[in-house]
C-alpha positions as CSV (number, residue, x, y, z in Angstrom):
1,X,68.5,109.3,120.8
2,X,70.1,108.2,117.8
3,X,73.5,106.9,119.1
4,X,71.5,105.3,121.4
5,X,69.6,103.4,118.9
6,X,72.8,102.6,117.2
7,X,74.1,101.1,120.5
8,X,70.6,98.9,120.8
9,X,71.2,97.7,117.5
10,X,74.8,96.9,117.3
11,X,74.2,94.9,121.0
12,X,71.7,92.8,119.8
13,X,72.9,89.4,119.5
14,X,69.8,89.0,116.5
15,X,72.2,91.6,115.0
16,X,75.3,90.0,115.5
17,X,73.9,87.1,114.0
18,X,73.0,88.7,111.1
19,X,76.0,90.5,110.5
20,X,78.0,87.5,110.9
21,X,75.9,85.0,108.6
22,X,76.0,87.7,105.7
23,X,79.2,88.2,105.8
24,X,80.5,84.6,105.9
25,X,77.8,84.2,103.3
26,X,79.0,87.1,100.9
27,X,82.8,86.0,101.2
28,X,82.0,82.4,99.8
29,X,79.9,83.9,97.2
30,X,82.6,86.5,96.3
31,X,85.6,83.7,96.3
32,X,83.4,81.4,93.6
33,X,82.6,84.4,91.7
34,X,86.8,85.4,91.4
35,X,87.4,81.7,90.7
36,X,85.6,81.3,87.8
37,X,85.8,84.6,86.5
38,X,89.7,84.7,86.7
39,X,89.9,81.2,85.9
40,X,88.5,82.2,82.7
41,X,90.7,84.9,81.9
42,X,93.8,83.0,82.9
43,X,92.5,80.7,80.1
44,X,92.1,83.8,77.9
45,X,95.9,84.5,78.7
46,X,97.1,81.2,79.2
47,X,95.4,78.3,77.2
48,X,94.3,79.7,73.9
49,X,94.8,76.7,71.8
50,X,91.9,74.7,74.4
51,X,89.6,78.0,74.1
52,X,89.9,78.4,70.1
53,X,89.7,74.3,69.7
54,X,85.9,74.0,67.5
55,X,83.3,72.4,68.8
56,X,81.9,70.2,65.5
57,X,81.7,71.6,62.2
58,X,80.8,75.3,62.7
59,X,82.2,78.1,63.9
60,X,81.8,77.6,67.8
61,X,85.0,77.7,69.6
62,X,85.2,76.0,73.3
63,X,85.1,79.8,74.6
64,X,81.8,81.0,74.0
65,X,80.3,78.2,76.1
66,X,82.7,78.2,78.7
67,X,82.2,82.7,78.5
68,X,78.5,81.7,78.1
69,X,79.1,80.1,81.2
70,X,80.2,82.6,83.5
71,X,77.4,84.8,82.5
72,X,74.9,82.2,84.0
73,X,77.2,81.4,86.9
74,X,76.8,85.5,88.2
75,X,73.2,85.4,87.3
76,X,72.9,82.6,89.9
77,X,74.8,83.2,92.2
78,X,73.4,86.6,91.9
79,X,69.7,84.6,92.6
80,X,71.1,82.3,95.1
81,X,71.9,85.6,97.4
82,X,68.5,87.5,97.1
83,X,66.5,84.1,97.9
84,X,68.5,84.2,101.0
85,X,68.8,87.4,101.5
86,X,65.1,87.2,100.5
87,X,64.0,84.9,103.5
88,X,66.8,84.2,106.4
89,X,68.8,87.7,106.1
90,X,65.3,89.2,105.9
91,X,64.0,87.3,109.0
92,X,67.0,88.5,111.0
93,X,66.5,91.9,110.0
94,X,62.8,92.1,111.6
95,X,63.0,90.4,114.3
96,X,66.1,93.2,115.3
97,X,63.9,95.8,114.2
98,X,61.0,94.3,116.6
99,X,63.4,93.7,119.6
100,X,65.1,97.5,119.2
101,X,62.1,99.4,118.6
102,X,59.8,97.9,121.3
């Protein structure tokens, strides 16, 4: 019963869809995230004169902000996946659990 289920699922071309959407989707997402996170520490180890240059009078150095800034950029990616894993990866799910299950 249960390898057949398997079978039912991994045949459906709902499925396959989803599979294939997440995926692709996850891929992008992971490729931005290692661009900007090892962009930044190839600035770390590269380009320390641009990260310690002050910004105005104080004490902040370009590198907080631009640190600061890949922070926020894995926060939203991190959102940007859950909304759509959230609504269309969701979607996909149910309607394979609704056509194998019948």
């Amino acid at each position: 019963m249960e390898n057949d289920l398997v079978q039912r699922i991994a045949s459906n071309p709902k499925y396959q869809e989803l599979k294939a959407k997440r995926s692709s989707f996850g891929w992008w997402l992971t490729l931005a995230m290692m661009v900007v996170y090892y962009g930044f520490i190839m600035l770390v180890a590269f380009n320390k004169e641009f990260l310690s240059q002050k910004i105005g009078t104080g004490v902040m150095t370009m590198g907080i902000p631009i640190g600061f800034g890949v922070i926020v950029f894995t926060i939203v990616i991190t959102a940007i996946y859950v909304k759509r894993a959230n609504t269309e990866f969701d979607e996909l799910s149910s309607a394979v659990a609704k056509a194998v299950l019948k």
